[in-house]
LUMMIZA-914124 format. One line per field, with one value per residue (C-alpha): residue in one letter; residue number from 1; x, y, z. Coordinates in steps of 0.001 Angstrom, whole numbers, plus 500000, padded with zeros to 6 digits. Layout:
rest = a, ...
nr = NUM, ...
px = X, ...
py = Y, ...
pz = Z, ...
// end
This chain:
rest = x, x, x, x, x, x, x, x, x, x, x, x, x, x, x, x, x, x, x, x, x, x, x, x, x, x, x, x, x, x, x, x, x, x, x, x, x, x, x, x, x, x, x, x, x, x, x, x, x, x, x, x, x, x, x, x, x, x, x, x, x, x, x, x, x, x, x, x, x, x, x, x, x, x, x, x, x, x, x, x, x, x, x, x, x, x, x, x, x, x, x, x, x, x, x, x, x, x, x, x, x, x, x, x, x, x, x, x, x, x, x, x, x, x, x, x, x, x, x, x, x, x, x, x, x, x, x, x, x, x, x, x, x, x, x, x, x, x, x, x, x, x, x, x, x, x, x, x, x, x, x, x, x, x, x, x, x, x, x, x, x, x, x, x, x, x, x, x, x, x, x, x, x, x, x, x, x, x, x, x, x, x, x, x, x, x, x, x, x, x, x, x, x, x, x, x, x, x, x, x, x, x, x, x, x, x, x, x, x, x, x, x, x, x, x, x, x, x, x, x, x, x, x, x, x, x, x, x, x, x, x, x, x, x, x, x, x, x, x, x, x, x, x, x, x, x, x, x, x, x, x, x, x, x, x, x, x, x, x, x, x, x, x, x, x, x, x, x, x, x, x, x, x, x, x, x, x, x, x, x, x, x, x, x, x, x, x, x, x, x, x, x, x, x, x, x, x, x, x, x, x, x, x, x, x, x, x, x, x, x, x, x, x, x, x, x, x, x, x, x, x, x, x, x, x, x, x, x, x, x, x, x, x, x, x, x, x, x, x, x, x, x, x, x, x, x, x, x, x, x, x, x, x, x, x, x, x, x, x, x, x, x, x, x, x, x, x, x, x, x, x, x, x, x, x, x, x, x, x, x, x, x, x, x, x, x, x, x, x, x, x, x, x, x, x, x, x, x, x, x, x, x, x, x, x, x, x, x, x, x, x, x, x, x, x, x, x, x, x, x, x, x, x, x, x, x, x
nr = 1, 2, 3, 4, 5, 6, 7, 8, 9, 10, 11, 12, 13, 14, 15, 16, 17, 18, 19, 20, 21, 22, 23, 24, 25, 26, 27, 28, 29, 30, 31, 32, 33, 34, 35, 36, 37, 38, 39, 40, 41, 42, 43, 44, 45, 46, 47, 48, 49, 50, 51, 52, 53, 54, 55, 56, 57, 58, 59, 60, 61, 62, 63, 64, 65, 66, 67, 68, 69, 70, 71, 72, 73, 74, 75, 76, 77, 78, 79, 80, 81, 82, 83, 84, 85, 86, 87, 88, 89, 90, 91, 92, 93, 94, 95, 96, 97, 98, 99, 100, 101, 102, 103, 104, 105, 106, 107, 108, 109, 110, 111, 112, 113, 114, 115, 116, 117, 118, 119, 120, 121, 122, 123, 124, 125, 126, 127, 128, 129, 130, 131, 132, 133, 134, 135, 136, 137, 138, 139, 140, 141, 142, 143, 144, 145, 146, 147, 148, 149, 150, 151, 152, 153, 154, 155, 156, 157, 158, 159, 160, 161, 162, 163, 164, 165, 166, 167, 168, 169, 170, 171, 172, 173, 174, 175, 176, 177, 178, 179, 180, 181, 182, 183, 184, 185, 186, 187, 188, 189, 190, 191, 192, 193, 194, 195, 196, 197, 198, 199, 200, 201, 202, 203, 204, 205, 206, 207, 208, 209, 210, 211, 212, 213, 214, 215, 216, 217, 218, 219, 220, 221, 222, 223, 224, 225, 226, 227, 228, 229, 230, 231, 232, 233, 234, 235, 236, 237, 238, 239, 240, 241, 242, 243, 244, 245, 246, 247, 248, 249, 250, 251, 252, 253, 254, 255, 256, 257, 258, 259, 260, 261, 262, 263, 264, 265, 266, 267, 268, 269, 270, 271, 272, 273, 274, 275, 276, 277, 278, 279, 280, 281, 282, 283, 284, 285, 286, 287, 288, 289, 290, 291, 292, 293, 294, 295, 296, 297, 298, 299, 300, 301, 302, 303, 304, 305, 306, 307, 308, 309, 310, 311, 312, 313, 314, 315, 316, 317, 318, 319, 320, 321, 322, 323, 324, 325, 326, 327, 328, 329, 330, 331, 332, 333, 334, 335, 336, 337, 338, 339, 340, 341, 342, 343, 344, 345, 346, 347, 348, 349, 350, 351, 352, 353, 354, 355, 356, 357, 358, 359, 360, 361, 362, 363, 364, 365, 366, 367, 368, 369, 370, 371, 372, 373, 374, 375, 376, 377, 378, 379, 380, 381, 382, 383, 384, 385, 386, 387, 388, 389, 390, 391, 392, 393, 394, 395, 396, 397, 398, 399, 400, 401, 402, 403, 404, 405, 406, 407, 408, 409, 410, 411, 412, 413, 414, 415, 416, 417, 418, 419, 420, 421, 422, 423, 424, 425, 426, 427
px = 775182, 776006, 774741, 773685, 777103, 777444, 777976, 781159, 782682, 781596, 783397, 786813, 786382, 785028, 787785, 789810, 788609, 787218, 790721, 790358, 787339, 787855, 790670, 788794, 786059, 788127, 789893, 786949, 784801, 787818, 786833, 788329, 785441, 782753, 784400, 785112, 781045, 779506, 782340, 780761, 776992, 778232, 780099, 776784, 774668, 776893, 776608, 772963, 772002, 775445, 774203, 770582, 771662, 775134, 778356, 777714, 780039, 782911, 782150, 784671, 783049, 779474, 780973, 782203, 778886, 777059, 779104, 779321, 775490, 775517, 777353, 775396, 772463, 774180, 774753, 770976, 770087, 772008, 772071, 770167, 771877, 772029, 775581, 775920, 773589, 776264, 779150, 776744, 776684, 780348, 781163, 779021, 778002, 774536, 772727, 772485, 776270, 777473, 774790, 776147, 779453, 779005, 777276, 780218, 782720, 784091, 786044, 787968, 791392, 793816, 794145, 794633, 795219, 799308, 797720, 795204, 797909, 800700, 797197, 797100, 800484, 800227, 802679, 799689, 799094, 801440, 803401, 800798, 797695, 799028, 799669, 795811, 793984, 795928, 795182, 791160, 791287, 793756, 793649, 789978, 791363, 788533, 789454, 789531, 792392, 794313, 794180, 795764, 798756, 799428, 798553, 796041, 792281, 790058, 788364, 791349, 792476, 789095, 789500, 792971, 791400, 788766, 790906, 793735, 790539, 789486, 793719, 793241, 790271, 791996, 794634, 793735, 796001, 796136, 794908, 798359, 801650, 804115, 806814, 810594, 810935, 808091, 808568, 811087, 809574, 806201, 807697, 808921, 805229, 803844, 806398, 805251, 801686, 802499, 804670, 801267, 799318, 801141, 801229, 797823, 797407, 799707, 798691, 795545, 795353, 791663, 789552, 788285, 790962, 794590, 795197, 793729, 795166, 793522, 795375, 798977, 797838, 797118, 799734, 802155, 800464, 800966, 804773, 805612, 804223, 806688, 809101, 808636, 808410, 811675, 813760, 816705, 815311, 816900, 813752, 811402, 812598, 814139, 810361, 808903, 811354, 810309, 807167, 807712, 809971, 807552, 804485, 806276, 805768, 802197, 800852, 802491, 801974, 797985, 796996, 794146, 791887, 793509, 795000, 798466, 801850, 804755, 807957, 810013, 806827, 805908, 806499, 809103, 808864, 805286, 807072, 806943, 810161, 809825, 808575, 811522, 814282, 812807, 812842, 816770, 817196, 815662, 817324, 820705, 819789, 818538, 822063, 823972, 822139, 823904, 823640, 820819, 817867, 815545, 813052, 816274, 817607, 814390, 814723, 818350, 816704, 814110, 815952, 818265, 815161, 813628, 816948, 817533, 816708, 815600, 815624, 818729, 820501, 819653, 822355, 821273, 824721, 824374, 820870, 821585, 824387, 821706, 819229, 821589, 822304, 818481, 818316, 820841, 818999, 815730, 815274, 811401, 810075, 809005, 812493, 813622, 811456, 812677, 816207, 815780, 815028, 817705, 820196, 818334, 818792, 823044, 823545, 820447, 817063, 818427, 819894, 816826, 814944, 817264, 816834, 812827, 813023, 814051, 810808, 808541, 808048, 807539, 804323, 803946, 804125, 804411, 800461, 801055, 800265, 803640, 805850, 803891, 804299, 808105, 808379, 806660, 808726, 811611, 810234, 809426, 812740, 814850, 812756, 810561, 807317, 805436, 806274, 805958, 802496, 801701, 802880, 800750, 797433, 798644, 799142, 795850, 793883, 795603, 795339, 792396, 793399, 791274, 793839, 796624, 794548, 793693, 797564, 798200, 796223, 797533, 800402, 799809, 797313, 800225, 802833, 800143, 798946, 803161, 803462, 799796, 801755, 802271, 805887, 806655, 807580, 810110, 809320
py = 615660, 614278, 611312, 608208, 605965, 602181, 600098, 598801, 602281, 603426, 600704, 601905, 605437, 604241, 602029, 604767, 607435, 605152, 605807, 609887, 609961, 607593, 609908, 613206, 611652, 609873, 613702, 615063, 612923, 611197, 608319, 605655, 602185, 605170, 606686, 603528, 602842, 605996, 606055, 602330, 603457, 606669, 603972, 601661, 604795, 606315, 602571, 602687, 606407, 607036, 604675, 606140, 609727, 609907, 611514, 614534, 617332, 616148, 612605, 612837, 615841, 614065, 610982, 612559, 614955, 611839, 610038, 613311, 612619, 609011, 610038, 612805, 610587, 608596, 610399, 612002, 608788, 607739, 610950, 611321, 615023, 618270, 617564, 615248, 617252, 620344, 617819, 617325, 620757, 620929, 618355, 618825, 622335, 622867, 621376, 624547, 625130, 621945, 621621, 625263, 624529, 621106, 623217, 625712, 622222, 622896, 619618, 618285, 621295, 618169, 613927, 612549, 609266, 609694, 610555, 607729, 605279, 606175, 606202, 602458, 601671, 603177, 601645, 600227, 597887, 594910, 595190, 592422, 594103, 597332, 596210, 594152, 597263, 599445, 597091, 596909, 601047, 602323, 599384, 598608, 594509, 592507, 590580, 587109, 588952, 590009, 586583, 585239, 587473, 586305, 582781, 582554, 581298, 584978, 584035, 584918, 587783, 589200, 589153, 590672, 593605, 593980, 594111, 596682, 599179, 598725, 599295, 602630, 603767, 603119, 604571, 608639, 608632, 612442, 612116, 613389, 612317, 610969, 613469, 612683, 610888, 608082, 607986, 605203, 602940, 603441, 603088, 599851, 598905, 601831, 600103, 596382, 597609, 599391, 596546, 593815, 596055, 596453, 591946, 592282, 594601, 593248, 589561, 589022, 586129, 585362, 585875, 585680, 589207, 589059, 592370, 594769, 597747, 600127, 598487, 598750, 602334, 603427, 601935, 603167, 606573, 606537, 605188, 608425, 610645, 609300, 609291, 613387, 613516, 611430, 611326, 610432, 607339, 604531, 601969, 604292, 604824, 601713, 600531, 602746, 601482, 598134, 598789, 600418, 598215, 595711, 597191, 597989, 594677, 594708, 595043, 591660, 589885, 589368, 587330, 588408, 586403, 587859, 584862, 584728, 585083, 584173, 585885, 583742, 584169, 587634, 590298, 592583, 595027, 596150, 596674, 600020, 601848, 604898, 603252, 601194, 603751, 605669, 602613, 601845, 605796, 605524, 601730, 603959, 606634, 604205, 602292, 605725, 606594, 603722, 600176, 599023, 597551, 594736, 596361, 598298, 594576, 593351, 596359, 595745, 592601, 593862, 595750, 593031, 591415, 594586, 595614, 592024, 591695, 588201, 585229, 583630, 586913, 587832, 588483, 585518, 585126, 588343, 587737, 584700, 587043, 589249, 586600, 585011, 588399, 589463, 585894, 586918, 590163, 589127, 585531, 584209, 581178, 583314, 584775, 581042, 580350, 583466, 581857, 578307, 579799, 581910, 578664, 576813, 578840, 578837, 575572, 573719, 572447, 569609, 572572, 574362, 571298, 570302, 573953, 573840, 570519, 572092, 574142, 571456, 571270, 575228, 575175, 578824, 577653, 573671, 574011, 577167, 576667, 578784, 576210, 573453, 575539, 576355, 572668, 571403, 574364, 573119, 569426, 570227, 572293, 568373, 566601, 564988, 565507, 563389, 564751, 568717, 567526, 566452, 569577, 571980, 569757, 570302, 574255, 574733, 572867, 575075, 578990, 580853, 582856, 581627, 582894, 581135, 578089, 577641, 578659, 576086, 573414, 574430, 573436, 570336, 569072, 570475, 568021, 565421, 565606, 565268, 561838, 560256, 561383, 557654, 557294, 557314, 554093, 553887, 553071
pz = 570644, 567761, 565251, 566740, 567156, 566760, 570458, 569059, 568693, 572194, 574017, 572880, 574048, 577423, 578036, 577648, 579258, 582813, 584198, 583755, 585132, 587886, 588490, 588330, 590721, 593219, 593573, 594191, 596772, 598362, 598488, 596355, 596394, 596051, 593452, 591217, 591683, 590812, 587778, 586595, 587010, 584299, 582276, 582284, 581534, 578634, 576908, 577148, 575681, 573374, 571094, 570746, 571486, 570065, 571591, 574158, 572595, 575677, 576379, 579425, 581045, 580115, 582510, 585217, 585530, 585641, 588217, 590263, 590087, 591170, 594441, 595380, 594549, 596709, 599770, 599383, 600010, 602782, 604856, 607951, 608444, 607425, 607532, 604864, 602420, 603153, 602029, 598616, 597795, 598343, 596565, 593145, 591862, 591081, 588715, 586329, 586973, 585470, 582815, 581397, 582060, 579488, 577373, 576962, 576235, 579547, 580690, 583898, 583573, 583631, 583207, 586971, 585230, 586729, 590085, 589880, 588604, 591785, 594456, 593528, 594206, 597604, 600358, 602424, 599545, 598927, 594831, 594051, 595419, 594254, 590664, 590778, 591553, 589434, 585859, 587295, 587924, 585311, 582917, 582452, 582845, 584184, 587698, 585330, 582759, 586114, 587823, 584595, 584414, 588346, 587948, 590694, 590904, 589642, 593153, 594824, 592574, 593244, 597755, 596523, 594755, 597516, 600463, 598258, 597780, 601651, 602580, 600000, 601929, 605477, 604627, 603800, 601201, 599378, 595701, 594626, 593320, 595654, 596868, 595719, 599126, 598471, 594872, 594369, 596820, 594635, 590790, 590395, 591126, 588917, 586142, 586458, 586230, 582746, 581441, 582455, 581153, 578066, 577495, 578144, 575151, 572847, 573397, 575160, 577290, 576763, 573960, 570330, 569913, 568929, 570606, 572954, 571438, 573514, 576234, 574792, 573739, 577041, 578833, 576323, 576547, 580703, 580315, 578375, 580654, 583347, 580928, 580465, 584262, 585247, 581713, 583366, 585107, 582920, 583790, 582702, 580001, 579106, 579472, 576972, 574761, 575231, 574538, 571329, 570446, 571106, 569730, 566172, 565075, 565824, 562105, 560802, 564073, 562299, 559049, 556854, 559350, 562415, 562817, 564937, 562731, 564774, 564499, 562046, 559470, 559857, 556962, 558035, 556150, 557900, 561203, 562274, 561204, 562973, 566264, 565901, 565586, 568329, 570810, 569700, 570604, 573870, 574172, 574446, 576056, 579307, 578713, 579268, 582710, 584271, 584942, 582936, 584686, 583637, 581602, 579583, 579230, 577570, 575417, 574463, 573058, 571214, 569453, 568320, 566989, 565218, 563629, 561985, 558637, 559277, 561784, 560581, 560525, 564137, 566862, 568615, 570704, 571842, 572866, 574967, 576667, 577548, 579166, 581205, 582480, 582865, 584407, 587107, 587747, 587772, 586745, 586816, 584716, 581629, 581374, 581403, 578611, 576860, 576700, 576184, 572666, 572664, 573625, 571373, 568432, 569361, 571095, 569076, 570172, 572650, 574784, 574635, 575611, 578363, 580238, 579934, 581839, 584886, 584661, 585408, 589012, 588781, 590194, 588486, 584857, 584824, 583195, 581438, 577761, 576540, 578470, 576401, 573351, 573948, 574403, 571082, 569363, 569826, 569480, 566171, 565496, 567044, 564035, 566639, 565269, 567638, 570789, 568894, 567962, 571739, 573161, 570575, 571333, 575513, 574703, 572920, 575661, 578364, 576393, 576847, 573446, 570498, 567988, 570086, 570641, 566526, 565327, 568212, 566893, 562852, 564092, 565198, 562209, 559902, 561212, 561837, 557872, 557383, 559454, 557703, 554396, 552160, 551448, 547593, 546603, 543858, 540497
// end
C-alpha cells in the first residue's frame, strides 16, 4: 500500500479502470447484471479504504479480487446446493491463491475493455439500448448524462438500460469479440458509443465541470485500439481523427476560472500541434480508403478549423460544402445547427437564421438550449441585440452546464449593459 491518497484523486482512477474490471469479471462469472453489481460493491469499497489506506500496489487487480469476492459472497448466500458452492470454487481461486498472487503485483493478463465494449452492442439489443448500456458499462456516464445525449426523460433511459442488461443475460452471448461475420453489423454502434462518449467528455452536459477528461481520454484510448485492429476501416479511423482533432483545442477552450471560451476567442496558439497534425494525417488516410463516411466528414471539418490561423481566415465555403454533404448522408438536427453557422458565416446571419427556423417543430431539439444559443448567435451577429439577448437568457435556463449557463448569461448582460448605455450627446 502506499500513502494515504486524497478522495478527489481516487475518483479518476476508478472511473477508469470500472470498465476493465467489469470486463475481467463479467468474463469470468458470465453473467453480465451480476457482474456490473459485484464490480460497484469493489468500486464503493475501494472509495471507502483508498483514502485511509492508500493505493494497493495494483489497484485493478485489488478491484477485481474484491468483486470476485462480492459474487462468491454472493452465491454462498444464495445456494441451497453443493452444486452452486462447486461453481464458487470454480469460479474464484482460494483465498490464499489470490491474496499471494496480489502480493507478487500479479494483475488480470489483458484489458477486456474491447470485449466488454462489442458485448454491449450485441444484436439482441436495439443501436439505442446498445449504445445506453455501453456509456453506463464502458463509460462510467450516469443514467441522467445518457438520457441527455438521447433526449429522453432519465426515467425512461433508465427501463432502457434495464431491459438491454436483461436482453444481454437472455441472450448467452460469449464474452468475446465478434467474428468477421457479425462485426459490421456491431461497429457502427461500437462507433456512436465512442463518438457520445467522447461529447460527453469534451463538453459535459451537466455540471459545475467544463470537461470530463477522463471521458474523452478513455474513449479516445478505446477508438485507437480499433483503429490498430481494423486500420483500414475509414470510420474508424476517420473517428479517431475527429476526436483528436477535436480534443486539440481543449487547453484554450477554458479561462483562468474554467470558464467557457468559444472558438472565435480562444488562443490558438495553445491548441495542440502535434494532436493536430496527427488527426489531418489520419483525416487523409480515412479519405483514401474510399468514400468517406460521416464521422471522416466531421473530421474533414475539423481540420479546416484547426489548420486556420484564425476565424476570418477559415475555409468556410468549403465547410458549408461539406455539411450539406454530411447533411445528405446523415442529416439530424445538430448537423443542421452545425451549418446554419457555416451558411451564416458565407451567406450572412439572415441565412443562418432562416435555416434554424425550420428546426422548430423538431420535437428533438425545439427546447434544446444550443438551438436557443445558435439562434441568439447569430441574433447578435444581424445587430439585433434584443432578440440575441432573449435567446442567451432561453439557452441558460434550458443547459444543465454551469459553465455554459454563466458564459450564456455573460452574454446576455454584455449586450444588455450595451443597450442601457446613455447616448453621447454632442457638445
Amino acid at each position: 500500500m502506499t500513502l494515504p491518497t486524497e478522495p478527489l484523486a481516487i475518483e479518476p482512477l476508478l472511473r477508469r479502470l470500472a470498465p476493465q474490471v467489469l470486463g475481467v469479471v463479467a468474463r469470468r462469472i458470465r453473467d453480465f447484471t451480476a457482474a456490473e453489481d459485484a464490480v460497484q460493491e469493489a468500486l464503493l469499497a475501494a472509495a471507502r479504504q483508498w483514502p485511509h489506506e492508500g493505493l494497493p500496489r495494483d489497484p485493478r487487480a485489488w478491484l477485481v479480487h474484491v468483486a470476485s469476492r462480492r459474487f462468491a459472497d454472493l452465491l454462498r448466500r444464495e445456494a441451497a446446493r453443493a452444486r452452486r458452492e462447486s461453481i464458487v470454487v470454480s469460479l474464484v481461486p482460494p483465498e490464499d491463491q489470490l491474496a499471494a498472487a496480489l502480493d507478487r503485483g500479479i494483475a488480470p493478463e489483458h484489458d477486456d475493455t474491447l470485449v466488454l465494449l462489442f458485448l454491449c452492442c450485441h444484436p439482441a439489443l436495439t443501436t439505442a439500448s446498445a449504445i445506453a448500456l455501453t456509456l453506463r458499462a464502458v463509460g462510467g456516464l450516469t443514467t441522467a448524462e445518457i438520457a441527455r445525449a438521447f433526449l429522453v426523460p432519465e426515467a425512461t433511459m433508465a427501463q432502457r438500460i434495464s431491459r438491454a442488461k436483461q436482453a444481454i443475460k437472455g441472450s448467452g452471448a460469449p464474452f468475446s469479440l465478434p467474428t468477421p461475420d457479425e462485426r459490421p453489423a456491431r461497429l457502427r454502434a461500437v462507433l456512436h458509443v465512442l463518438y457520445l462518449g467522447f461529447n460527453e467528455g469534451y463538453m459535459a452536459s451537466a455540471g459545475a465541470a467544463l470537461h470530463r477528461r477522463d471521458l474523452s481520454n478513455e474513449a479516445i484510448r478505446l477508438t485507437r485500439l480499433l483503429q490498430e485492429r481494423l486500420p483500414d476501416d475509414g470510420e474508424v479511423t476517420g473517428l479517431l481523427a475527429l476526436m483528436l482533432l477535436t480534443d486539440a483545442r481543449r487547453a484554450a477552450r477554458a479561462g483562468p476560472a474554467g470558464e467557457l471560451v468559444p472558438l472565435d476567442a480562444q488562443d490558438r496558439s495553445r491548441w495542440d500541434r502535434a494532436a493536430i497534425a496527427e488527426g489531418v494525417a489520419l483525416v487523409d488516410h480515412a479519405f483514401s480508403r474510399g468514400p468517406p463516411g460521416p464521422y471522416a466528414l466531421q473530421a474533414a471539418i475539423a481540420a479546416l478549423h484547426d489548420e486556420a490561423p484564425s476565424l476570418e481566415t477559415t475555409d468556410w465555403p468549403q465547410i458549408l460544402a461539406l455539411y450539406e454533404v454530411l447533411e445528405r448522408m446523415a442529416g439530424g438536427p445538430m448537423v443542421t445547427l452545425s451549418r446554419a453557422i457555416a451558411i451564416a458565416m458565407v451567406h450572412g446571419p439572415s441565412a443562418g437564421l432562416e435555416l434554424l427556423a425550420t428546426l422548430d417543430d423538431d420535437p428533438t431539439v425545439a427546447q434544446h438550449h444550443r438551438l436557443h444559443a445558435t439562434r441568439a448567435h447569430l441574433f447578435e451577429r444581424a445587430n439585433d441585440p434584443e432578440a440575441a439577448i432573449a435567446g442567451y437568457q432561453r439557452a441558460a435556463e434550458l443547459t444543465a452546464s454551469v459553465p455554459e449557463r454563466d458564459y450564456l448569461r455573460m452574454r446576455a448582460a454584455r449586450l444588455r449593459s450595451q443597450l442601457e448605455r446613455p447616448s453621447r450627446v454632442p457638445g
